[in-house]
mmCIF entry with sequence, helices, sheets and N, C-alpha, C, O atoms, coordinates in Angstrom:
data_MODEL
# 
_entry.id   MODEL 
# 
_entity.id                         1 
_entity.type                       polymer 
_entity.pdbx_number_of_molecules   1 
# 
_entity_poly.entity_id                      1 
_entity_poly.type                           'polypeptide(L)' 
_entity_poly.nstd_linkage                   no 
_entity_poly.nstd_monomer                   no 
_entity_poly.pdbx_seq_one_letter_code       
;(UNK)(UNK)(UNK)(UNK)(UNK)(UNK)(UNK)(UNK)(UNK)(UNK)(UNK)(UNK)(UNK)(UNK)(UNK)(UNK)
(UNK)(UNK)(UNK)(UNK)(UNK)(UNK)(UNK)(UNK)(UNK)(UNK)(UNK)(UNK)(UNK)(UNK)(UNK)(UNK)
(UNK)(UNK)(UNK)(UNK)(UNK)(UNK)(UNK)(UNK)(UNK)(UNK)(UNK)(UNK)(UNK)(UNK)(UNK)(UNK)
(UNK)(UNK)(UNK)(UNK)(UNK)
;
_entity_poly.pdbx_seq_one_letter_code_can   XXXXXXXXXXXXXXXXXXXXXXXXXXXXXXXXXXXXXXXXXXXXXXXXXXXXX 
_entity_poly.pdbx_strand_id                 A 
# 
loop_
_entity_poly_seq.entity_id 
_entity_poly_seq.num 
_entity_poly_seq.mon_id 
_entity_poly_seq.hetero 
1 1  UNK n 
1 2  UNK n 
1 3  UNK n 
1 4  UNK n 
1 5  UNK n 
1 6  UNK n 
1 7  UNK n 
1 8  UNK n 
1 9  UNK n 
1 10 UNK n 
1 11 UNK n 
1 12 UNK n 
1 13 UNK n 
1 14 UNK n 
1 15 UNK n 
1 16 UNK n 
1 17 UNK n 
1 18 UNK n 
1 19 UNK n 
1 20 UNK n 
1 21 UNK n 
1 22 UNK n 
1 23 UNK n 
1 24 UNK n 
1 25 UNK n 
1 26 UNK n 
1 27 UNK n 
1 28 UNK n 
1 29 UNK n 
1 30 UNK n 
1 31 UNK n 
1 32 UNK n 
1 33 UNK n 
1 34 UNK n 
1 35 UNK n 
1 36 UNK n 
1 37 UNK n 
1 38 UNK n 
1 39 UNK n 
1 40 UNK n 
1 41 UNK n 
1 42 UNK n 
1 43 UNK n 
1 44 UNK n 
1 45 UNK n 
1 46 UNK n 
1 47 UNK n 
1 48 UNK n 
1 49 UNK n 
1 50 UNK n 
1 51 UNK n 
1 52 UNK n 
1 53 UNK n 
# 
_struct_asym.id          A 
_struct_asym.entity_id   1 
# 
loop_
_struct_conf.conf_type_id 
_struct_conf.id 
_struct_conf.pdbx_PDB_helix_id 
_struct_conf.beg_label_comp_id 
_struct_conf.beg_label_asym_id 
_struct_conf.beg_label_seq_id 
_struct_conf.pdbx_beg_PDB_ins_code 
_struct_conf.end_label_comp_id 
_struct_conf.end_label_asym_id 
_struct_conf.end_label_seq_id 
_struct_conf.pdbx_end_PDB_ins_code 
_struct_conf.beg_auth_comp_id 
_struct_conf.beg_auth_asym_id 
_struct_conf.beg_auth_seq_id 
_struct_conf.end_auth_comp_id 
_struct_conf.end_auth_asym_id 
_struct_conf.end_auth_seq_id 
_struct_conf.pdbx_PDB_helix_class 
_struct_conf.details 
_struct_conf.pdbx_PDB_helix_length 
HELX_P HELX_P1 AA1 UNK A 4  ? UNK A 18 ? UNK A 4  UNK A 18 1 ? 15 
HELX_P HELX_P2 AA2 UNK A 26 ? UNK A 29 ? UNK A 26 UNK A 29 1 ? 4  
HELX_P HELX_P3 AA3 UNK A 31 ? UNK A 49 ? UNK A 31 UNK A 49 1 ? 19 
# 
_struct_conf_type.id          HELX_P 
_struct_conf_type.criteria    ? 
_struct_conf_type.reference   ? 
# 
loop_
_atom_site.group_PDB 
_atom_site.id 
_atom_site.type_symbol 
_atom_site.label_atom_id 
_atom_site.label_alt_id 
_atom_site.label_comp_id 
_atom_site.label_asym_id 
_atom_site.label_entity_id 
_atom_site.label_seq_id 
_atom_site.pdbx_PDB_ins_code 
_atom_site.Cartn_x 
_atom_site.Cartn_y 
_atom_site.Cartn_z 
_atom_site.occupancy 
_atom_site.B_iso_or_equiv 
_atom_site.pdbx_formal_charge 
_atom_site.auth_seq_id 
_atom_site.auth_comp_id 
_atom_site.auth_asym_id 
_atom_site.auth_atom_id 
_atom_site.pdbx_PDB_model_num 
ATOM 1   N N  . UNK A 1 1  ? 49.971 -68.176 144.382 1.00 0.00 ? 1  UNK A N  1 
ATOM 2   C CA . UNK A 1 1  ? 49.542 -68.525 143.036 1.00 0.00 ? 1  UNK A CA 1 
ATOM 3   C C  . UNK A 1 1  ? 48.875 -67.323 142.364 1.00 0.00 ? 1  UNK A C  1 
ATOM 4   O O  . UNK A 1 1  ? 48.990 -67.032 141.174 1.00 0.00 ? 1  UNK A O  1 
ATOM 5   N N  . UNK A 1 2  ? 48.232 -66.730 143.192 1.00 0.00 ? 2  UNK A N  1 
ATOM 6   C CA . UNK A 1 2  ? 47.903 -65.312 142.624 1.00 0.00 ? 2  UNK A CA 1 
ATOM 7   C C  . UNK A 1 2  ? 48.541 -64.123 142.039 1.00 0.00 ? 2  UNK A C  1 
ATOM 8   O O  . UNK A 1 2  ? 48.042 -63.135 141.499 1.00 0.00 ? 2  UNK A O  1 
ATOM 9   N N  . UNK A 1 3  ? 50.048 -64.527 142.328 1.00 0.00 ? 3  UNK A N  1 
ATOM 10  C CA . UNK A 1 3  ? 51.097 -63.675 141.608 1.00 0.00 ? 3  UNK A CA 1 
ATOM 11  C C  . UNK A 1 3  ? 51.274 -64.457 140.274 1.00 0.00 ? 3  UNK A C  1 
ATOM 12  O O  . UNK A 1 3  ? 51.632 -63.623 139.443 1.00 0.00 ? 3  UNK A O  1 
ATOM 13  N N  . UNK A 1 4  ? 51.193 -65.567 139.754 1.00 0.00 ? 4  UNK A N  1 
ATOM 14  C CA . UNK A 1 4  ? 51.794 -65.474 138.334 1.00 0.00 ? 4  UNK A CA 1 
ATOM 15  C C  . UNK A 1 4  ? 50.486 -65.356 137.520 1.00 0.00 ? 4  UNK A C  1 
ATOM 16  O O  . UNK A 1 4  ? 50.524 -65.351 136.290 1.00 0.00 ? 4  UNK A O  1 
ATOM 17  N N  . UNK A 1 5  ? 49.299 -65.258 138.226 1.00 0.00 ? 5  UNK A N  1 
ATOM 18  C CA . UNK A 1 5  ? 48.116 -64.613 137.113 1.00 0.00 ? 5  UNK A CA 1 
ATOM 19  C C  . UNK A 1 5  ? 48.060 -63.062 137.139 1.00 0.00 ? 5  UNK A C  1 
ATOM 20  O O  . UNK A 1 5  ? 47.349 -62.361 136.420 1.00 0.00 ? 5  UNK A O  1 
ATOM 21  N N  . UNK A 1 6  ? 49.033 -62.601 138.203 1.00 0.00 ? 6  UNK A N  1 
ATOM 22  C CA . UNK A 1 6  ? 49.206 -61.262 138.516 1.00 0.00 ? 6  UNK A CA 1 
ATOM 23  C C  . UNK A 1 6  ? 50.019 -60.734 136.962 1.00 0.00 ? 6  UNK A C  1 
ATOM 24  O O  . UNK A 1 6  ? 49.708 -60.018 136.010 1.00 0.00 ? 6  UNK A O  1 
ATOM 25  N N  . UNK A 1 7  ? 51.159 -61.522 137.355 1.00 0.00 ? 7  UNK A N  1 
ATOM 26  C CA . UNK A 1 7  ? 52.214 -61.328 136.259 1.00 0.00 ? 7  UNK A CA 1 
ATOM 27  C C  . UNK A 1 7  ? 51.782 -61.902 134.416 1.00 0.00 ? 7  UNK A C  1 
ATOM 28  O O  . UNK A 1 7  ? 52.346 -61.442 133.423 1.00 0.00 ? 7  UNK A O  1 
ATOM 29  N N  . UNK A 1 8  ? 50.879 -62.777 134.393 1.00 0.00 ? 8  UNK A N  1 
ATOM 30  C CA . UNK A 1 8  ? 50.579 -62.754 133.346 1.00 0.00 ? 8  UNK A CA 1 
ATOM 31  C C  . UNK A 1 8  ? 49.295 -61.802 132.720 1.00 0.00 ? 8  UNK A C  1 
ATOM 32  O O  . UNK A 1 8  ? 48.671 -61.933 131.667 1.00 0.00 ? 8  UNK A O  1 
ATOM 33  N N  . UNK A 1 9  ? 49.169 -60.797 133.811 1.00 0.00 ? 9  UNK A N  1 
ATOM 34  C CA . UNK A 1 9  ? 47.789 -60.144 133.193 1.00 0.00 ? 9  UNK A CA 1 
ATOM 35  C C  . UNK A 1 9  ? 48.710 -58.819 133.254 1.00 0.00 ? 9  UNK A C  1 
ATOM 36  O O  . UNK A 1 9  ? 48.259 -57.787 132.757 1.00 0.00 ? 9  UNK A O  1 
ATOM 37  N N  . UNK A 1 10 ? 49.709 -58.821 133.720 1.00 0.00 ? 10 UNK A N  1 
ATOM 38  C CA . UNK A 1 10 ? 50.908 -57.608 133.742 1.00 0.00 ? 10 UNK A CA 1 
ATOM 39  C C  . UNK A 1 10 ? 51.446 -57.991 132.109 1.00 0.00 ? 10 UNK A C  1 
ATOM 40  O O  . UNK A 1 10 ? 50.995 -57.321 131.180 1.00 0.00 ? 10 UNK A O  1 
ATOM 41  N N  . UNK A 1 11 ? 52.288 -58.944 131.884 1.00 0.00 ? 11 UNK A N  1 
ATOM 42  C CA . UNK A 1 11 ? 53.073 -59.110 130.683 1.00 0.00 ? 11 UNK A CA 1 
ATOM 43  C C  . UNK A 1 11 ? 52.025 -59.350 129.583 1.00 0.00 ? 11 UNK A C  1 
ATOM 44  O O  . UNK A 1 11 ? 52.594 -59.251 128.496 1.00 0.00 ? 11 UNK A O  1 
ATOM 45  N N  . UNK A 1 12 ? 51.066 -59.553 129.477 1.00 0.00 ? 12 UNK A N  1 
ATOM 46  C CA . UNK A 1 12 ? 49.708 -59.152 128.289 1.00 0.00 ? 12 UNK A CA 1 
ATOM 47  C C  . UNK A 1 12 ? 49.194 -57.910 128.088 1.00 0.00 ? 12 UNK A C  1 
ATOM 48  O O  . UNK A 1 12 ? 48.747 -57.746 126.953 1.00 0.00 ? 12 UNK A O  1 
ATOM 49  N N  . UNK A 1 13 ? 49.082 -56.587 129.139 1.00 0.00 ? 13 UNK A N  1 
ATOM 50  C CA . UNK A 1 13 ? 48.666 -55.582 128.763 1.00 0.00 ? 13 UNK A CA 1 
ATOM 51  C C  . UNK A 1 13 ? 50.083 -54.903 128.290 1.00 0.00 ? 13 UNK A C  1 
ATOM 52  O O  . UNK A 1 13 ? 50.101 -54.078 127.377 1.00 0.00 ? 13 UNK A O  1 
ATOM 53  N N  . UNK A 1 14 ? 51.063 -55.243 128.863 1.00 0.00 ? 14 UNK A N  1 
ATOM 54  C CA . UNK A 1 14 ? 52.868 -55.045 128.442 1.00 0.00 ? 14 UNK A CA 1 
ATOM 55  C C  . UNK A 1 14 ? 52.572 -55.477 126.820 1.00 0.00 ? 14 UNK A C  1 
ATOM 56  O O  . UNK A 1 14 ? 52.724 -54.559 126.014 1.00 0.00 ? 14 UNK A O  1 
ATOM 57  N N  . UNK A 1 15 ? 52.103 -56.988 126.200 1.00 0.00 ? 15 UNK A N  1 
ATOM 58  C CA . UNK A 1 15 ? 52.163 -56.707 124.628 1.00 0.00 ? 15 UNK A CA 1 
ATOM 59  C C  . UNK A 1 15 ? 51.284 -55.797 124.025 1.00 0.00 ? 15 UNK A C  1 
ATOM 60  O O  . UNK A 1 15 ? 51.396 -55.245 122.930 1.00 0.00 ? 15 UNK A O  1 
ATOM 61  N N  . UNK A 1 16 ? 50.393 -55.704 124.867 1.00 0.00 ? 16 UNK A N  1 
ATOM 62  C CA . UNK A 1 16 ? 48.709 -55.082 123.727 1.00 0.00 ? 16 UNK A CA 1 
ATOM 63  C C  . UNK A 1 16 ? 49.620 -54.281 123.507 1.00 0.00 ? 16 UNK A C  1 
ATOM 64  O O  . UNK A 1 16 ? 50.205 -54.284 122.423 1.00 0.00 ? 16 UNK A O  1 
ATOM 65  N N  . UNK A 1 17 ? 50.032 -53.138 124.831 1.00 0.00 ? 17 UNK A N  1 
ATOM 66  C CA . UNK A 1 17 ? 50.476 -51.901 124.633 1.00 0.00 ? 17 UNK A CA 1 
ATOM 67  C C  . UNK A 1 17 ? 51.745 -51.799 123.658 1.00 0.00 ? 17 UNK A C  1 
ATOM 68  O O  . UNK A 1 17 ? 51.876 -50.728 123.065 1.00 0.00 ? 17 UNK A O  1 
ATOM 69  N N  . UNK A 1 18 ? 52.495 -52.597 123.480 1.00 0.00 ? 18 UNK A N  1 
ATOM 70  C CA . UNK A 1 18 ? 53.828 -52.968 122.477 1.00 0.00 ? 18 UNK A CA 1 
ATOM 71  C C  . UNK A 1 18 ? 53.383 -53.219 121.310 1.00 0.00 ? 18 UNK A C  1 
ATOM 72  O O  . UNK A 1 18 ? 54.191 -53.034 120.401 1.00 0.00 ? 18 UNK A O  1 
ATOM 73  N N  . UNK A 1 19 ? 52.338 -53.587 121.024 1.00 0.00 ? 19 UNK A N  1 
ATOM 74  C CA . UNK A 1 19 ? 51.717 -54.007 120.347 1.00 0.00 ? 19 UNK A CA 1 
ATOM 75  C C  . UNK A 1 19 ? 50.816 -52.977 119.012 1.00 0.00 ? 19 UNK A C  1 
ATOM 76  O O  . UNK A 1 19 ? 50.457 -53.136 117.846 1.00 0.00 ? 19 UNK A O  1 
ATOM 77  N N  . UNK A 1 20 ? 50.773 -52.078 119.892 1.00 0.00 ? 20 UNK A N  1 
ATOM 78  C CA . UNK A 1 20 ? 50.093 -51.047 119.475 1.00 0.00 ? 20 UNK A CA 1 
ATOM 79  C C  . UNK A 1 20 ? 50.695 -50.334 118.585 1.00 0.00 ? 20 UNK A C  1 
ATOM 80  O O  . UNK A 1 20 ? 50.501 -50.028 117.409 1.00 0.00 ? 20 UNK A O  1 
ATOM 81  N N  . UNK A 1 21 ? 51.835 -50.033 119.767 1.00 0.00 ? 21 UNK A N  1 
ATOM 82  C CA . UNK A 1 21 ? 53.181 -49.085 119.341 1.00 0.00 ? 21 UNK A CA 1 
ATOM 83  C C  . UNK A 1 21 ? 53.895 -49.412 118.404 1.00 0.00 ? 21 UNK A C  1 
ATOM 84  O O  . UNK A 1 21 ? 54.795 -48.643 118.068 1.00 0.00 ? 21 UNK A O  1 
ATOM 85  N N  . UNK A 1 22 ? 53.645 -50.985 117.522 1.00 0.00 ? 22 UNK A N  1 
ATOM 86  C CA . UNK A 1 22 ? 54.225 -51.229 116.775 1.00 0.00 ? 22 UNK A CA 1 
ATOM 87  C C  . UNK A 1 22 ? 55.814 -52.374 116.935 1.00 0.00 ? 22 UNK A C  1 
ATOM 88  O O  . UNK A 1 22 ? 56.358 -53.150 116.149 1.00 0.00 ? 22 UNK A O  1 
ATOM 89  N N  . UNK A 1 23 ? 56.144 -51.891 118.551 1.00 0.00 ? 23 UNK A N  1 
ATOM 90  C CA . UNK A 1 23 ? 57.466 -52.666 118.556 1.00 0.00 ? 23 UNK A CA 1 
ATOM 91  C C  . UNK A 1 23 ? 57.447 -54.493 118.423 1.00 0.00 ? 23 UNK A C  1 
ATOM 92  O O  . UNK A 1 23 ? 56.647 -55.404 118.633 1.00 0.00 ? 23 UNK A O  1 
ATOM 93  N N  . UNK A 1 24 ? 59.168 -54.290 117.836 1.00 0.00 ? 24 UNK A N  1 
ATOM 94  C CA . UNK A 1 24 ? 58.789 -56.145 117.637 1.00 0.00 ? 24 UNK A CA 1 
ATOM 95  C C  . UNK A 1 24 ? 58.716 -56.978 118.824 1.00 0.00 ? 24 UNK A C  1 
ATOM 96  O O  . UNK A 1 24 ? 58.202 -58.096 118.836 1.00 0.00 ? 24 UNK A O  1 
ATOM 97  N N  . UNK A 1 25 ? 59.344 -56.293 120.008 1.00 0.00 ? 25 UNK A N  1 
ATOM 98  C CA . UNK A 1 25 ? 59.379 -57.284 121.432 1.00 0.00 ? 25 UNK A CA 1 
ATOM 99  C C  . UNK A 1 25 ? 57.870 -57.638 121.979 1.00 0.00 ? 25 UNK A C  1 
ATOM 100 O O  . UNK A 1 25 ? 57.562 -58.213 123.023 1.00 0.00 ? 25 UNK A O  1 
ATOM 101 N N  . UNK A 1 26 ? 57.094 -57.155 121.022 1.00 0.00 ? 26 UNK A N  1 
ATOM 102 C CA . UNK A 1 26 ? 55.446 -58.057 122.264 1.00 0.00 ? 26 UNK A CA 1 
ATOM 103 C C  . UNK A 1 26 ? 55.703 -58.998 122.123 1.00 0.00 ? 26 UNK A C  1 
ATOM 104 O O  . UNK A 1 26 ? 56.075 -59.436 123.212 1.00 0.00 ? 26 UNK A O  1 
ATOM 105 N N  . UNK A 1 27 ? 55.813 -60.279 120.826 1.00 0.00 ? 27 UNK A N  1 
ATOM 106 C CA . UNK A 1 27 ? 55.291 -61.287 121.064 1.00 0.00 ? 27 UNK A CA 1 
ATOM 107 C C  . UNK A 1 27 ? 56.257 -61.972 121.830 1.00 0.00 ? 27 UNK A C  1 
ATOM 108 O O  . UNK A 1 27 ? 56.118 -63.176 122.045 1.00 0.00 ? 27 UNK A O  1 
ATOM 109 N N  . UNK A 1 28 ? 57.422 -61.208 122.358 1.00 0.00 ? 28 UNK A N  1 
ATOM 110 C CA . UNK A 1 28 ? 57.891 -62.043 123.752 1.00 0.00 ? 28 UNK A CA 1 
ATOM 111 C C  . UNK A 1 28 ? 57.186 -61.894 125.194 1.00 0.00 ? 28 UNK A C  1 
ATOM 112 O O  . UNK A 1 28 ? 57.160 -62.788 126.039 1.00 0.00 ? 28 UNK A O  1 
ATOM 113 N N  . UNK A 1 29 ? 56.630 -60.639 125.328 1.00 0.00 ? 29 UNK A N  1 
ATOM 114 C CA . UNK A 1 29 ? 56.093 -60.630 126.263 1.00 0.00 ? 29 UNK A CA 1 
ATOM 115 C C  . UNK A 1 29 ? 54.382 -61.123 126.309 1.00 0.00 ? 29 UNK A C  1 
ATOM 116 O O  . UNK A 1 29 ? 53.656 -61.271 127.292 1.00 0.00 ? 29 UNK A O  1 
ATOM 117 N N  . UNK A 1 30 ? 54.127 -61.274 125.074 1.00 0.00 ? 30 UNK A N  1 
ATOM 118 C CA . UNK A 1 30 ? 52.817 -62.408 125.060 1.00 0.00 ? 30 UNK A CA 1 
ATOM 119 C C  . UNK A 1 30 ? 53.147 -63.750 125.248 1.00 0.00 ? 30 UNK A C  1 
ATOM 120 O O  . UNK A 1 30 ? 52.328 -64.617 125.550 1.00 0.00 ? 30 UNK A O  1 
ATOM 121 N N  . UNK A 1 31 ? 54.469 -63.947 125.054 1.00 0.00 ? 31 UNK A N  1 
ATOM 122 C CA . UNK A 1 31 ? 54.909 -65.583 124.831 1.00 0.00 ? 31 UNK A CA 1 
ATOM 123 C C  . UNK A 1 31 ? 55.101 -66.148 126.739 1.00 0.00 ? 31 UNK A C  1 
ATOM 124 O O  . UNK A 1 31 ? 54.699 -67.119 127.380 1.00 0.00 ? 31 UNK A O  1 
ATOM 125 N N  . UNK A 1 32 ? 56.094 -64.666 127.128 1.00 0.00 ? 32 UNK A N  1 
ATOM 126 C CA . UNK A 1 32 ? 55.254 -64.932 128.693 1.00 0.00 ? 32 UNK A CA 1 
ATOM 127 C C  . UNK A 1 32 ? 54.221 -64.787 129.570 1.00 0.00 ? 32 UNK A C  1 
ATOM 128 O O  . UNK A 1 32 ? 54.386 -65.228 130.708 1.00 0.00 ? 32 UNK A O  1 
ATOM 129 N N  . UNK A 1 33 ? 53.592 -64.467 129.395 1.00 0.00 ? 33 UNK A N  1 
ATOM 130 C CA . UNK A 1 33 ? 51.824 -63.797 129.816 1.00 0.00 ? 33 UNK A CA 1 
ATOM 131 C C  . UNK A 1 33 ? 51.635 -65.534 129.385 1.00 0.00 ? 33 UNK A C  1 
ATOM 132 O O  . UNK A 1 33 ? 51.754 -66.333 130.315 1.00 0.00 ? 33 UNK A O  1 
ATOM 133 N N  . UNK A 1 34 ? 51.395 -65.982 128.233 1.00 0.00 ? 34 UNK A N  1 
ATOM 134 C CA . UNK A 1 34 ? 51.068 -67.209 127.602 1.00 0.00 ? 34 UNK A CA 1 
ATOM 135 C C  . UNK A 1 34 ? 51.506 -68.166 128.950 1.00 0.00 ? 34 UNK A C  1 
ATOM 136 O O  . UNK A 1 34 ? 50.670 -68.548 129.768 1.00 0.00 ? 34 UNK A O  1 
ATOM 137 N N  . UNK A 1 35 ? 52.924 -68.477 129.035 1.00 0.00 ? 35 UNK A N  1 
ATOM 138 C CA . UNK A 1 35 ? 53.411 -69.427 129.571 1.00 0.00 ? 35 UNK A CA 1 
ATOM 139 C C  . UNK A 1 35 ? 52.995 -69.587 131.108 1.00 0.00 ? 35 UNK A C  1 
ATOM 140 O O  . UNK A 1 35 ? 52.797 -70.524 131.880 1.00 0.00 ? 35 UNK A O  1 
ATOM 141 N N  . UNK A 1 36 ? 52.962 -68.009 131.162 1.00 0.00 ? 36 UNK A N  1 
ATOM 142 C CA . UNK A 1 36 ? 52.456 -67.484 133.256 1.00 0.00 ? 36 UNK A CA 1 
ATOM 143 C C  . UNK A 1 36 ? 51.468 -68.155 132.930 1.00 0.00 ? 36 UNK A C  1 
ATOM 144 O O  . UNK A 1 36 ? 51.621 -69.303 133.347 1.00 0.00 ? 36 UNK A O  1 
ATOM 145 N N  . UNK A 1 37 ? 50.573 -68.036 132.422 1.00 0.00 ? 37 UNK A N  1 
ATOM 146 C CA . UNK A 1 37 ? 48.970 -68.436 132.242 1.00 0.00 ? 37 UNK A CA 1 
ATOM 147 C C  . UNK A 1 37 ? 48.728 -69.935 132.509 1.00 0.00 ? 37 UNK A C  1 
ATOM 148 O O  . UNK A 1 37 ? 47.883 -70.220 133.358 1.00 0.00 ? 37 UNK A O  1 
ATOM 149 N N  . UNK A 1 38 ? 49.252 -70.718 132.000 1.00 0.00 ? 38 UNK A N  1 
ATOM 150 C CA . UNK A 1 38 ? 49.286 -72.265 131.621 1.00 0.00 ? 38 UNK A CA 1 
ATOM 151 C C  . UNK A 1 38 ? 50.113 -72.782 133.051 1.00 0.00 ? 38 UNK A C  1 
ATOM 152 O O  . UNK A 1 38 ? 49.760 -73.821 133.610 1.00 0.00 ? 38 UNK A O  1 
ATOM 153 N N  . UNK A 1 39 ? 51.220 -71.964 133.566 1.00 0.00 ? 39 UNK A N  1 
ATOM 154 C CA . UNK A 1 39 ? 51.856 -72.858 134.754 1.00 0.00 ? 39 UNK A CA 1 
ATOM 155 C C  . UNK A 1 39 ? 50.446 -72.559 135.799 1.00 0.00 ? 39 UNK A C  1 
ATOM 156 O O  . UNK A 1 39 ? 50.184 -73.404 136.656 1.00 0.00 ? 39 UNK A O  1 
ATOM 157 N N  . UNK A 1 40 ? 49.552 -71.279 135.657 1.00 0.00 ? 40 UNK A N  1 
ATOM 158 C CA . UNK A 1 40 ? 48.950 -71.065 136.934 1.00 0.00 ? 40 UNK A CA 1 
ATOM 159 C C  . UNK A 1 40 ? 47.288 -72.130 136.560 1.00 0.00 ? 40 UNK A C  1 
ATOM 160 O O  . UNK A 1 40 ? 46.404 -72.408 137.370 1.00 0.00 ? 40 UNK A O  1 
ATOM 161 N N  . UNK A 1 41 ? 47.347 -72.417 135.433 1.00 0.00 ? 41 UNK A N  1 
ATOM 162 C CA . UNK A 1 41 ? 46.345 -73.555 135.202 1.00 0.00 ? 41 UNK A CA 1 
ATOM 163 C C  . UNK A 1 41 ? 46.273 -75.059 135.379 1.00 0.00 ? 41 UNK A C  1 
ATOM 164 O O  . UNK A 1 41 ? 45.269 -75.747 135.561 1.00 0.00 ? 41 UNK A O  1 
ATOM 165 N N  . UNK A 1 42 ? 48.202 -75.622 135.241 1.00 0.00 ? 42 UNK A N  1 
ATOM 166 C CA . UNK A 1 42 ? 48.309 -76.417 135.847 1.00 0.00 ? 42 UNK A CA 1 
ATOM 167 C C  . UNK A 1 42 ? 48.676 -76.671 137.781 1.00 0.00 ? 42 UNK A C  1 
ATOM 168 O O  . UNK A 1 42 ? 48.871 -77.653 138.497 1.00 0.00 ? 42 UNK A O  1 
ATOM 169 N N  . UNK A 1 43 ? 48.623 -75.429 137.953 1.00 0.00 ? 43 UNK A N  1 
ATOM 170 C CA . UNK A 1 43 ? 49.011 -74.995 139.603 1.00 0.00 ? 43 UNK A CA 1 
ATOM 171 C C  . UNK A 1 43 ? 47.574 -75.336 140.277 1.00 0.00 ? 43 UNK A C  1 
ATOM 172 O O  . UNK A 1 43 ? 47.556 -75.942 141.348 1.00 0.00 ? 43 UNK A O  1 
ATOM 173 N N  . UNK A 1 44 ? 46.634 -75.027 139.778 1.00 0.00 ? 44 UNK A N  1 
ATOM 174 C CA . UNK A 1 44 ? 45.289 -74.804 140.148 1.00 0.00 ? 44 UNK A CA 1 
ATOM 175 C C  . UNK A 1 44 ? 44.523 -75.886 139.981 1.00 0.00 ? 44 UNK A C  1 
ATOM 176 O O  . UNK A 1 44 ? 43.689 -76.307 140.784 1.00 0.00 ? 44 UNK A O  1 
ATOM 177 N N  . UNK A 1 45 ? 44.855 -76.424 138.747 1.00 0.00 ? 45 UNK A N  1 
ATOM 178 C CA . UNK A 1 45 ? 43.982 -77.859 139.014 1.00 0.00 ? 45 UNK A CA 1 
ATOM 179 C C  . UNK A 1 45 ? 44.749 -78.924 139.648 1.00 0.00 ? 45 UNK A C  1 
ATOM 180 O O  . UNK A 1 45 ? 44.188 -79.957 140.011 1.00 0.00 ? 45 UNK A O  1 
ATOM 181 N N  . UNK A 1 46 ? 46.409 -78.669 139.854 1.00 0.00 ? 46 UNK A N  1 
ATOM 182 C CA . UNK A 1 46 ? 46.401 -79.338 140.812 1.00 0.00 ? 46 UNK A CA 1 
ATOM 183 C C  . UNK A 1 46 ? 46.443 -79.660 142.474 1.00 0.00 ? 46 UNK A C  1 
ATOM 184 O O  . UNK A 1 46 ? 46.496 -80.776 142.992 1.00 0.00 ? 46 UNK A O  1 
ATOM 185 N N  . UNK A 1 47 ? 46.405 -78.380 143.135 1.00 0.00 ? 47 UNK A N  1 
ATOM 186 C CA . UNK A 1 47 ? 45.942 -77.958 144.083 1.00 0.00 ? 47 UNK A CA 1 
ATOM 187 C C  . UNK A 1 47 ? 44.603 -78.248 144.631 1.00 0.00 ? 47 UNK A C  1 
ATOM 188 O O  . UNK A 1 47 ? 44.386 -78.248 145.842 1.00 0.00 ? 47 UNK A O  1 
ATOM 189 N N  . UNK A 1 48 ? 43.647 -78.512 143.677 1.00 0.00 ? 48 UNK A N  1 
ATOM 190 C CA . UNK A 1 48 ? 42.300 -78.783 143.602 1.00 0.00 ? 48 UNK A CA 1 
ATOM 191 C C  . UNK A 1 48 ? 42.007 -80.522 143.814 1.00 0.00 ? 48 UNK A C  1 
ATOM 192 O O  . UNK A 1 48 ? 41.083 -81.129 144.354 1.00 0.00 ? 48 UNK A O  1 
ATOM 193 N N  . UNK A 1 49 ? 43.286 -80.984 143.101 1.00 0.00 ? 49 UNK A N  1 
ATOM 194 C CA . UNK A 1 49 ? 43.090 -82.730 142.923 1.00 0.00 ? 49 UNK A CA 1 
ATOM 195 C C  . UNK A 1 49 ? 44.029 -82.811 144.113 1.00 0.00 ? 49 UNK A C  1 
ATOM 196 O O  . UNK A 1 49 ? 43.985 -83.928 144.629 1.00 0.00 ? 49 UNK A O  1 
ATOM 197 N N  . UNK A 1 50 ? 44.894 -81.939 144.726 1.00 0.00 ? 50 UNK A N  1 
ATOM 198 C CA . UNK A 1 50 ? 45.675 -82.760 145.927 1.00 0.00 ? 50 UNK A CA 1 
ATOM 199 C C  . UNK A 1 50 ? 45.546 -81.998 146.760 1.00 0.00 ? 50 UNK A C  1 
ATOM 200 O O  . UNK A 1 50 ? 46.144 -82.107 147.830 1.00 0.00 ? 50 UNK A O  1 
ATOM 201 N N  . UNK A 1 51 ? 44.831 -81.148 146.519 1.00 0.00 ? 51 UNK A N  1 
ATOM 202 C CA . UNK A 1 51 ? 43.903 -80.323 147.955 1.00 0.00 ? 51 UNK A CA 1 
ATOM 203 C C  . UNK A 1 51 ? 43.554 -81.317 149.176 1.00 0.00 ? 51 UNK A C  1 
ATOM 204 O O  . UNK A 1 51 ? 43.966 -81.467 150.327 1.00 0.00 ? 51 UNK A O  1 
ATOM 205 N N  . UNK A 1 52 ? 42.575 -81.928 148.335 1.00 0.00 ? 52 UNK A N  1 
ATOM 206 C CA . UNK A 1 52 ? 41.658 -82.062 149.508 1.00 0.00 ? 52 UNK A CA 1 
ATOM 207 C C  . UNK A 1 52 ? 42.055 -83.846 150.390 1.00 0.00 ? 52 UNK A C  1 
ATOM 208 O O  . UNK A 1 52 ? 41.494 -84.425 151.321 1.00 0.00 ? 52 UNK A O  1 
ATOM 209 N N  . UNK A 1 53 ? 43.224 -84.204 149.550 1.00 0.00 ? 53 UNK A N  1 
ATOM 210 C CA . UNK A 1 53 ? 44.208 -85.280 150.537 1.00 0.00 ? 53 UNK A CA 1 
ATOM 211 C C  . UNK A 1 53 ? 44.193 -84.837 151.808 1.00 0.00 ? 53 UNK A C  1 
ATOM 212 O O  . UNK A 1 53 ? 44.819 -85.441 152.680 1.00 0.00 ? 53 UNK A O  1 
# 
């Protein structure tokens, strides 16, 4: 689980930096950073609620 917060803190400094530069492809790679983010939030709380079964 520590890889897709890996990968979403990878594909967010990927937009800043796109971002910067002006190109139009960040807000795809914010749109995945975004999405990594949210699967590893629902990964985590539910690991937490069916953890301890």
């Amino acid at each position: 689980m520590a890889d897709l917060l890996y990968l979403a803190i990878v594909f967010f400094v990927i937009a800043l930096i796109l971002g910067v530069m002006g190109v139009r492809g960040a807000g795809i790679s914010m749109d995945i950073a975004k999405w990594l983010i949210i699967v590893f939030i629902i990964l985590a709380i539910l690991s937490l609620v069916f953890g301890g079964l």
